[in-house]
C-alpha positions as CSV (number, residue, x, y, z in Angstrom):
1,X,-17.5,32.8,5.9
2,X,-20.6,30.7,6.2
3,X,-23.7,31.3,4.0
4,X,-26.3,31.3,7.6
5,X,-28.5,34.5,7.2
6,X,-25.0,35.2,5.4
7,X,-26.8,33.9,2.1
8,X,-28.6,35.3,7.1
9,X,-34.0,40.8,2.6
10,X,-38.3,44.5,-6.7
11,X,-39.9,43.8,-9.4
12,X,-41.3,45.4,-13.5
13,X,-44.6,44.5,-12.3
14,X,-44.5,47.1,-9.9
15,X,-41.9,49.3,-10.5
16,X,-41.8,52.5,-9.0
17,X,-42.7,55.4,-10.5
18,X,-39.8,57.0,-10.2
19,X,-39.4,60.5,-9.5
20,X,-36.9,62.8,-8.2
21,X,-36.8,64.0,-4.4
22,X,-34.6,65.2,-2.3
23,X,-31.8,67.5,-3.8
24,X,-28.2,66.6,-4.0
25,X,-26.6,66.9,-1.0
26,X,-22.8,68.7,-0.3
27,X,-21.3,65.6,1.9
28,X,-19.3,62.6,0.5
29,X,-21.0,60.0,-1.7
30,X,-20.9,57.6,1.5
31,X,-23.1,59.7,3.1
32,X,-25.8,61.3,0.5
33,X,-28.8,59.9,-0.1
34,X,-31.0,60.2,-3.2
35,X,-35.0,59.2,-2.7
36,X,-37.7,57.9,-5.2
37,X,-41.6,58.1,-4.3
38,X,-44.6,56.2,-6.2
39,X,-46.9,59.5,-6.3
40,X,-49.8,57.0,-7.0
41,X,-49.7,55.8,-3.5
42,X,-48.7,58.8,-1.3
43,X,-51.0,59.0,1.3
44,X,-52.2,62.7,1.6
45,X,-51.0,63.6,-1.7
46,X,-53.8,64.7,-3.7
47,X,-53.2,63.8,-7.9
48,X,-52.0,66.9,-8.8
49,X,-49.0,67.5,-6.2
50,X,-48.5,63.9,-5.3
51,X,-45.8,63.4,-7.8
52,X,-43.4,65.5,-5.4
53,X,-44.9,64.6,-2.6
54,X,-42.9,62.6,0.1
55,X,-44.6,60.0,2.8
56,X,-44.8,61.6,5.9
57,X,-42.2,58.6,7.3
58,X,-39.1,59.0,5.1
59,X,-38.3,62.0,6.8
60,X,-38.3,59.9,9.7
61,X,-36.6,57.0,8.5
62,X,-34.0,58.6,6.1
63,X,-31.9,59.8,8.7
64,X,-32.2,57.0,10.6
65,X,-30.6,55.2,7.5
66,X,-27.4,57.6,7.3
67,X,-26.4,57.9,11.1
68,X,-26.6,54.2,11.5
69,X,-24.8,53.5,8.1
70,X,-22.1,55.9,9.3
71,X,-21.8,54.2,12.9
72,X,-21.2,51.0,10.9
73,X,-19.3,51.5,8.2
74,X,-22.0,50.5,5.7
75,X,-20.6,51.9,2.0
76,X,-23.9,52.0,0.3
77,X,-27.2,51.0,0.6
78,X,-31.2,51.0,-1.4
79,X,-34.1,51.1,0.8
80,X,-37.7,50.5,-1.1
81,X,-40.6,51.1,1.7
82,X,-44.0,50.6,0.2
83,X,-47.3,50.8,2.6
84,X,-50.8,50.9,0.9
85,X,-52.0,53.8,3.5
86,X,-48.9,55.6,4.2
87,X,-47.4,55.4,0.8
88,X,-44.1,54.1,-1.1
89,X,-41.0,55.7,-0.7
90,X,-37.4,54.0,-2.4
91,X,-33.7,55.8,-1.5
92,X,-30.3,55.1,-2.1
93,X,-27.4,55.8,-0.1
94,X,-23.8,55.9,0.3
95,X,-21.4,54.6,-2.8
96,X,-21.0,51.6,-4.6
97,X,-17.0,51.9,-4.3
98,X,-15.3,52.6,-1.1
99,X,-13.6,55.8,-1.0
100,X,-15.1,56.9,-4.3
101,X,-17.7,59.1,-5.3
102,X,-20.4,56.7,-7.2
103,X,-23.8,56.5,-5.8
104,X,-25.5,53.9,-5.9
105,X,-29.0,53.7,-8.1
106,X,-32.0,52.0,-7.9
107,X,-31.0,49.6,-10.7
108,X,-28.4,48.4,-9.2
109,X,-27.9,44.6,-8.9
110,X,-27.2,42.8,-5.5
111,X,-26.5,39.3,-4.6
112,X,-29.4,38.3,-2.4
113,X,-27.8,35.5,-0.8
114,X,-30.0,33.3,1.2
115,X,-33.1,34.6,0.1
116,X,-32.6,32.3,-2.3
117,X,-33.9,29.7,-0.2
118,X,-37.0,30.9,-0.3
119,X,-37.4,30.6,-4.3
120,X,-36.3,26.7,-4.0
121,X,-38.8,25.7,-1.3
122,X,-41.3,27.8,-3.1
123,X,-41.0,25.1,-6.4
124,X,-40.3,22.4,-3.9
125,X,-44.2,23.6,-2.5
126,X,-45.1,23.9,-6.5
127,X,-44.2,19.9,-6.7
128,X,-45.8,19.0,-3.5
129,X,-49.0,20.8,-5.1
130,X,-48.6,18.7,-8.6
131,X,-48.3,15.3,-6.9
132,X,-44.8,15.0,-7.7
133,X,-43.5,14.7,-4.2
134,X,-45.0,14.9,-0.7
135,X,-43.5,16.9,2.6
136,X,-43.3,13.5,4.0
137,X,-41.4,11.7,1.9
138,X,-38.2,10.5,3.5
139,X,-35.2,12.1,1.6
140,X,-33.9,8.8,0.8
141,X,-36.3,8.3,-1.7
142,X,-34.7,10.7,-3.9
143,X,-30.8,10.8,-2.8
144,X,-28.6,7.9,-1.5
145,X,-26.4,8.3,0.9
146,X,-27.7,10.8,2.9
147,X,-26.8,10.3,6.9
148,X,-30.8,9.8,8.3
149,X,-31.7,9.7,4.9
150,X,-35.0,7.6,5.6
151,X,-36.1,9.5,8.7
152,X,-35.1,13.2,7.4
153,X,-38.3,14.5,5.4
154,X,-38.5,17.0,2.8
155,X,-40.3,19.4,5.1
156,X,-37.5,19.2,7.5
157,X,-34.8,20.2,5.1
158,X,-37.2,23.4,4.3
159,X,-37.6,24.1,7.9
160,X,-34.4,23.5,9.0
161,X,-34.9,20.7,11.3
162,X,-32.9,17.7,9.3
163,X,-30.1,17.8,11.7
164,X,-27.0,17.7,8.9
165,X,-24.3,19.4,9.6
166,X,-23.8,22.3,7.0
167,X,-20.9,22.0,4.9
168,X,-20.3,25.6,5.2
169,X,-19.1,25.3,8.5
170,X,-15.9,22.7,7.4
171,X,-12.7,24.9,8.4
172,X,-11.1,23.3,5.4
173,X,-14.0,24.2,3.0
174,X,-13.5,28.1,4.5
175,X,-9.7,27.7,3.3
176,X,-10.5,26.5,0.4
177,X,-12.9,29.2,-0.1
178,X,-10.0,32.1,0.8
179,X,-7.3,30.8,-1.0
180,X,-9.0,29.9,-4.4
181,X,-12.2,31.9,-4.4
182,X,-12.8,31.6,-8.4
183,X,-13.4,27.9,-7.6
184,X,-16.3,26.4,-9.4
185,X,-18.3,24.2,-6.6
186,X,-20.7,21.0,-7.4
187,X,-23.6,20.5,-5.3
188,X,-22.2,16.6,-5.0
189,X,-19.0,18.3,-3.8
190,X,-20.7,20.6,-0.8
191,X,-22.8,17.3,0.4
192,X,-19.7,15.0,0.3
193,X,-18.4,17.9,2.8
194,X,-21.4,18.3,4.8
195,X,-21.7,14.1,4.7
196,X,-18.3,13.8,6.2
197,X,-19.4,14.7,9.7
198,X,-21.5,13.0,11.8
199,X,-25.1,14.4,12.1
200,X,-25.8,17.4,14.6
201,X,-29.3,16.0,15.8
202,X,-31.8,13.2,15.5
203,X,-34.3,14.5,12.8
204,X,-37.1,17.1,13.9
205,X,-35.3,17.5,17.0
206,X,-34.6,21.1,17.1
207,X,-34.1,24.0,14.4
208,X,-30.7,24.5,13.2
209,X,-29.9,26.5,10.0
210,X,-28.3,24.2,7.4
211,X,-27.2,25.0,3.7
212,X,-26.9,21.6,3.5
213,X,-30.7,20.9,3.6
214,X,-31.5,23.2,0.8
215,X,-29.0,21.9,-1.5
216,X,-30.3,18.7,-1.4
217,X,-33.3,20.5,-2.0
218,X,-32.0,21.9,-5.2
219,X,-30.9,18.5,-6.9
220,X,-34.5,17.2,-5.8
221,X,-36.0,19.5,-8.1
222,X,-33.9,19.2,-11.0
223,X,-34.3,15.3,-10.7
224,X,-37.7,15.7,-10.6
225,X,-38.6,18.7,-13.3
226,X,-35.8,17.3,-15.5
227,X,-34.0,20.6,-16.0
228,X,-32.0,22.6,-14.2
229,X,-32.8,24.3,-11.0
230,X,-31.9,28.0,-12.6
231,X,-34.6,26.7,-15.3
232,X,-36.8,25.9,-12.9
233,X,-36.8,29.2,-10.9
234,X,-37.0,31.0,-14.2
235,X,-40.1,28.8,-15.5
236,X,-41.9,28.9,-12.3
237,X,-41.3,32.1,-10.3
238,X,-39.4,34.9,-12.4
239,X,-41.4,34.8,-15.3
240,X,-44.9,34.4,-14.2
241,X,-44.3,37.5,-11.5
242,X,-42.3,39.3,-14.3
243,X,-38.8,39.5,-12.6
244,X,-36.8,40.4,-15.4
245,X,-33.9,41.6,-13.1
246,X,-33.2,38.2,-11.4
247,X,-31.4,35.4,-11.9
248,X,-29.8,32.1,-10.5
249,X,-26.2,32.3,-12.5
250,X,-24.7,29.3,-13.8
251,X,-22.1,28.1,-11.5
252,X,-19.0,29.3,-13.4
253,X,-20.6,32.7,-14.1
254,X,-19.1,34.9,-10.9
255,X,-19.8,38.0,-12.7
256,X,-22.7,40.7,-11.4
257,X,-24.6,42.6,-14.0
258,X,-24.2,45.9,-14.8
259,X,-24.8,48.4,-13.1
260,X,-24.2,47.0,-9.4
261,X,-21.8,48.0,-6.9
262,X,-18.8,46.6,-4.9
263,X,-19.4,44.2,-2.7
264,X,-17.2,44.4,0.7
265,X,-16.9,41.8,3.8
266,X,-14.4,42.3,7.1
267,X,-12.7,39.2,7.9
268,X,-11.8,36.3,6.2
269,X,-14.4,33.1,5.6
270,X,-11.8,31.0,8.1
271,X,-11.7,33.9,10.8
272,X,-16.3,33.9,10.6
273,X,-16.6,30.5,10.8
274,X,-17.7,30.9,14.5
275,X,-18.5,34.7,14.4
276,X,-18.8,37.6,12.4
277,X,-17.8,40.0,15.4
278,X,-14.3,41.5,14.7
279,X,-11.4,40.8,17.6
280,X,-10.1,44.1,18.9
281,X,-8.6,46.4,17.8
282,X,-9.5,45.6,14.8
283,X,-13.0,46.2,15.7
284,X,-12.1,49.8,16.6
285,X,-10.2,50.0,13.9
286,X,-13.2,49.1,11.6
287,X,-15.0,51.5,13.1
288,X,-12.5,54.2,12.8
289,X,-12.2,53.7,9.0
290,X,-8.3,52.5,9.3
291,X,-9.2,48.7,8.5
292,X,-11.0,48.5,5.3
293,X,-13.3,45.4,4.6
294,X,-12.5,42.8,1.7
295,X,-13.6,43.4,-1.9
296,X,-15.4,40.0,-2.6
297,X,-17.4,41.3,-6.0
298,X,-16.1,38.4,-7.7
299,X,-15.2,35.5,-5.7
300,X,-17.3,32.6,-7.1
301,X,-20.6,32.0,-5.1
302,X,-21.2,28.3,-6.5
303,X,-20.3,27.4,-2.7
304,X,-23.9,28.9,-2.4
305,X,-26.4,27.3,-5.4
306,X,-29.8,27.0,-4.2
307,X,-28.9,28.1,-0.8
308,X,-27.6,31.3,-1.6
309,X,-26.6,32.0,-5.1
310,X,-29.0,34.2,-7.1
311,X,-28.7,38.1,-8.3
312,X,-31.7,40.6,-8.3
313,X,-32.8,44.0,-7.7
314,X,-34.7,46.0,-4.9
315,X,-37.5,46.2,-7.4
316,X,-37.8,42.6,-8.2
317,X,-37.8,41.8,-4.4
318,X,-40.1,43.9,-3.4
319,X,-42.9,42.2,-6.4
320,X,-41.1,39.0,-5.4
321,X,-41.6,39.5,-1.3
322,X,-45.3,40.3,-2.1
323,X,-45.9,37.1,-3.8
324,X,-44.1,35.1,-1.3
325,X,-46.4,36.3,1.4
326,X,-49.6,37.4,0.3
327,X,-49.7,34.5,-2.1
328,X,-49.5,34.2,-6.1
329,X,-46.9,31.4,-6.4
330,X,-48.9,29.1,-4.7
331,X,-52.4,27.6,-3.9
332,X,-54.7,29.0,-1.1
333,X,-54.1,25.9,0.7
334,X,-50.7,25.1,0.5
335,X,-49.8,28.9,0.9
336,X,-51.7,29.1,4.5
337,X,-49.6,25.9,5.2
338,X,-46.4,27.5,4.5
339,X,-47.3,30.8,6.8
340,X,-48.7,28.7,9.8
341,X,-45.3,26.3,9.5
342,X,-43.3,29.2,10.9
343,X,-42.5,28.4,14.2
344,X,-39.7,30.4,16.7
345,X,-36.3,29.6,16.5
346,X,-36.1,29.2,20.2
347,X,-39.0,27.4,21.8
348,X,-38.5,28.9,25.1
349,X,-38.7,32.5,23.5
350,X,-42.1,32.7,21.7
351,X,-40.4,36.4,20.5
352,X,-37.8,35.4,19.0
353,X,-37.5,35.2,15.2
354,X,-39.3,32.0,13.4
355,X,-39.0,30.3,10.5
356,X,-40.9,27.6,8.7
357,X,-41.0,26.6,5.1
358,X,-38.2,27.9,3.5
359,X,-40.3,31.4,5.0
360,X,-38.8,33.2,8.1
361,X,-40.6,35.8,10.8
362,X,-38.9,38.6,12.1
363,X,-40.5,40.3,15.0
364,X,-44.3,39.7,15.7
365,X,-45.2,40.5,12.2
366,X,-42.8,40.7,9.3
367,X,-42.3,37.9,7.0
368,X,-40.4,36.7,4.7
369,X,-35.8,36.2,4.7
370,X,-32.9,37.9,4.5
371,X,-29.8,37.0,2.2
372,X,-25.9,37.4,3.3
373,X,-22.9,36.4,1.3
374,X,-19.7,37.8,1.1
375,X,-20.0,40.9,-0.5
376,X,-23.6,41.9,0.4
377,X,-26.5,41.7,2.6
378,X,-30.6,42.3,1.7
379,X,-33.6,41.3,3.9
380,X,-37.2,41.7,2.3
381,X,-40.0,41.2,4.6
382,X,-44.1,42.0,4.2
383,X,-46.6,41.9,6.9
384,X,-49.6,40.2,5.2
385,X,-51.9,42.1,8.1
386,X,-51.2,45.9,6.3
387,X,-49.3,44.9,3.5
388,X,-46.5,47.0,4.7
389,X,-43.3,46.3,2.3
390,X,-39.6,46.8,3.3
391,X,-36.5,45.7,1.2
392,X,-33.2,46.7,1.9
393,X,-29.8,45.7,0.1
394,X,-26.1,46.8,1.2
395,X,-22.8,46.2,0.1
396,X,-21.2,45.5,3.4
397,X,-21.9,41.8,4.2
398,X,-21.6,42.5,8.3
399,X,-21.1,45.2,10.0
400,X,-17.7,45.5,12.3
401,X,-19.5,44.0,16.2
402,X,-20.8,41.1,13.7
403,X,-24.4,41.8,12.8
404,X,-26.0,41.7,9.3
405,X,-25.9,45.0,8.1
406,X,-29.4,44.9,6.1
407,X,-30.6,43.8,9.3
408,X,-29.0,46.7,11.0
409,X,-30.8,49.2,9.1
410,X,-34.0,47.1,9.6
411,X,-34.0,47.5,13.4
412,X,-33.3,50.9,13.2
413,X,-36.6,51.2,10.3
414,X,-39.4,49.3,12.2
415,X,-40.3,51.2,15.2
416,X,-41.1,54.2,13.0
417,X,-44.2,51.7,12.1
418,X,-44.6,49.7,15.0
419,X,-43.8,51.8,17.5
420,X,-40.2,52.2,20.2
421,X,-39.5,49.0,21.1
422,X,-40.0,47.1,18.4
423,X,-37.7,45.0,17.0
424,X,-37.0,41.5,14.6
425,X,-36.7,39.2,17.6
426,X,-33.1,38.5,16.5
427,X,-32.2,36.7,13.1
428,X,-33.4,33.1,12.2
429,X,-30.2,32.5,9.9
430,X,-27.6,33.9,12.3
431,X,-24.4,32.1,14.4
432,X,-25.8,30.0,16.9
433,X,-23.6,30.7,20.2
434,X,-21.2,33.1,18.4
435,X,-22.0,36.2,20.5
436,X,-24.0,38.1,18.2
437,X,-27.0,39.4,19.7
438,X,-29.9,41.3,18.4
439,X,-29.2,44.8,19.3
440,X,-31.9,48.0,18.8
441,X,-29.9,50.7,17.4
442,X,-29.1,53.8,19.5
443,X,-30.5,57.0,18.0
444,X,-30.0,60.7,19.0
445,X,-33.4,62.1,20.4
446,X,-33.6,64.3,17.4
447,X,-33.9,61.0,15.4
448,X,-35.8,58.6,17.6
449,X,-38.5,58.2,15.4
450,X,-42.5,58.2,16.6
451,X,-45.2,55.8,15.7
452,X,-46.5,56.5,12.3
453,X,-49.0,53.6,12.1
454,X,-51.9,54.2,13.7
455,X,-52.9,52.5,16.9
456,X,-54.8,50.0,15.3
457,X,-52.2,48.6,12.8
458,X,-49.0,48.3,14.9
459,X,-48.3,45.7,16.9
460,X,-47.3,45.9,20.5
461,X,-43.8,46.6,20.9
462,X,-41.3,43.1,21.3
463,X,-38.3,43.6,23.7
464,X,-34.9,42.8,22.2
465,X,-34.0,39.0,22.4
466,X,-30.8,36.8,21.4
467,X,-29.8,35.9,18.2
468,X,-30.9,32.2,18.1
């Protein structure tokens, strides 16, 4: 199982104020849903009823959440929403153990997977800022060995245009990674993989999502800062935005704090190396609830580091999403040169998804990543232009026809603000020619949802396109 968007989307300093909604409902735990609302920006709600007062969306959008986790299989699931005019609005769903009755909370931890790679190009932005290194520097000037190491710059690891191949795709790394999943990985160890092939491309030639570029990445920074990369990200980004719920583990620690649920994959890492879509039957199967997915809560996700390997809450990505895109972790300058480096995926396609910096785009006007690892998927995404906030985290890495399921629930979320139609222009971080396709979710009429933004705040609507 490769770490793509696999990896592919809050924090104390805004946490929610948290109170009660909807009642308890009378179905399994895989299907109720408990929601949270910040009464202090319901739009509508007037001080002295907003505390039980609901956005007009959620009931929109709530259903929307159960009838497409139930089509997929998804066990459990949080959902934070927060809109400066329309208002916030966070809900759980589902259970954090299949088959069991034990809802999942708010608090509850998640490996977030490849939105990690957003945190290490952040500090490698920081030390571009600080002199200590420039986007133009050839790699070679900080690592030996590396195949195009003096034509590869440190801007095209971030963007994913380096051309080295990603160790995560070695079939003998995936069996490695099945049959001894408590292994403890070094970053030397993945790049010895990745270095063992030849190159995929001549640098700058073409995007390609690589793990490979962000670990190098990672030992940059702690060759240059002097400490550890973990340090680093704790120093520069987690305590100054008050993350107090997220971490980068050592590599040896596989455990998940407490409380957090079960993390589940279908498949094996050998069987996704070239797709996450299940064969038939056991598609069908999947689908039917007779094949259950893989309990991969604890297999070691060192395989991951700086790529793919840190732990956080809804909360903390939703303050952490915010930063990341309207700015706070970085200068004026160099933050409008991260935005205006996203570029789409697929040239030809100005629709599809883009992705730049260690920073991705999803439709016309959500930025920021998504995260999948075995186990789990999140995507957290902002649109600078409304400051419209969506963070989603599952336990269910992908769902059973191969798609992200974080990103499933996205598609199905957007048009209620952006009108039918809209969609995330596929996934930046997904299989390249594996047959996954971005897909808009089918909805009964009595849960297609309308435009709640008004006219001059959505976007116009962007047809459905390939996953690049």
């Amino acid at each position: 199982m490769r770490l793509h968007c696999r990896l592919a989307i809050a924090g104390t300093a805004v946490a929610l104020a948290a109170v009660t909604g909807c009642g308890s409902s009378t179905e399994p735990a895989q299907n109720s849903s408990s929601t949270t609302v910040d009464a202090s920006a319901s739009s509508g709600a007037s001080a002295s009823s907003g505390a039980s007062a609901e956005p007009a969306y959620a009931a929109t959008v709530q259903p929307i959440v159960e009838k497409l986790m139930k089509d997929n299989v998804i066990p459990g699931a949080v959902v934070a929403i927060e809109s400066p005019t329309q208002g916030n609005w966070s809900a759980t769903f589902g259970t954090r153990v299949i088959d069991e009755d034990q809802p999942v909370t708010l608090d509850d931890y998640f490996r977030i997977g490849s939105n990690t790679k957003t945190m290490t190009s952040t500090v490698i932005l920081q030390l571009v800022q600080e002199g200590r290194l420039a986007l133009t520097d050839p790699v070679s000037t900080f690592r030996d060995g590396v195949p195009n190491g003096d034509r590869i710059t440190i801007e095209q690891l971030s963007d994913m245009r380096s051309g080295l191949y990603s160790y995560s795709f070695d079939p003998q790394f995936n069996a490695t990674l099945d049959n001894d999943p408590q292994k403890v990985w070094t970053p030397d160890e993945l790049l010895d993989i990745a270095f063992s092939h030849p190159v995929n491309f001549a640098p700058g030639e073409r995007f390609e999502y690589s793990n490979t570029n962000i670990v190098l990445l990672g030992l940059i920074i702690e060759q240059l800062t002097g400490e550890s990369a973990a340090d680093a990200f704790q120093e520069r980004i987690f305590e100054p935005l008050g993350l107090s719920h997220t971490s980068l583990p050592a590599a040896a620690d596989a455990s998940i704090p407490t409380p957090h649920p079960q993390g589940y994959s279908f498949g094996t890492n050998v069987s996704t190396i070239d797709t996450f879509v299940l064969p038939e039957p056991q598609q069908s199967e999947a689908l039917a609830g007779t094949l259950k997915p893989n309990d991969e809560t604890d297999a070691n996700p060192s395989w991951t580091w700086t790529a793919g390997g840190a732990i956080s809450t809804t909360a903390d990505m939703v303050t952490y999403v915010k930063a990341l895109v309207g700015g706070g972790l970085l200068n004026e300058d160099m933050q409008k040169q991260r935005l205006s480096s996203i570029q789409p995926t697929d040239p030809s396609n100005p629709d599809a998804a883009g992705y730049g910096l260690g920073i991705a785009r999803f439709g016309p006007s959500l930025i920021g990543h998504d995260g999948q690892i075995p186990g789990y998927m999140t995507v957290m995404v902002n649109d600078p232009k409304t400051d419209l906030t969506i963070v989603i985290a599952t336990n269910l890495a992908t769902v059973p026809t191969g798609e992200g399921s974080a990103l499933v629930l996205l598609k199905g979320i957007i048009p209620t603000f952006y009108g039918a139609g809209a969609d995330t222009g596929g996934n930046p971080a997904g299989v390249p020619s594996s047959g996954e396709t971005s897909v808009q979710p089918t909805l009964p009429p009595s849960v297609v949802p309308p435009p709640v933004a008004p006219p001059s705040v959505a976007p116009p609507p962007v047809a459905p396109s390939p996953t690049p």
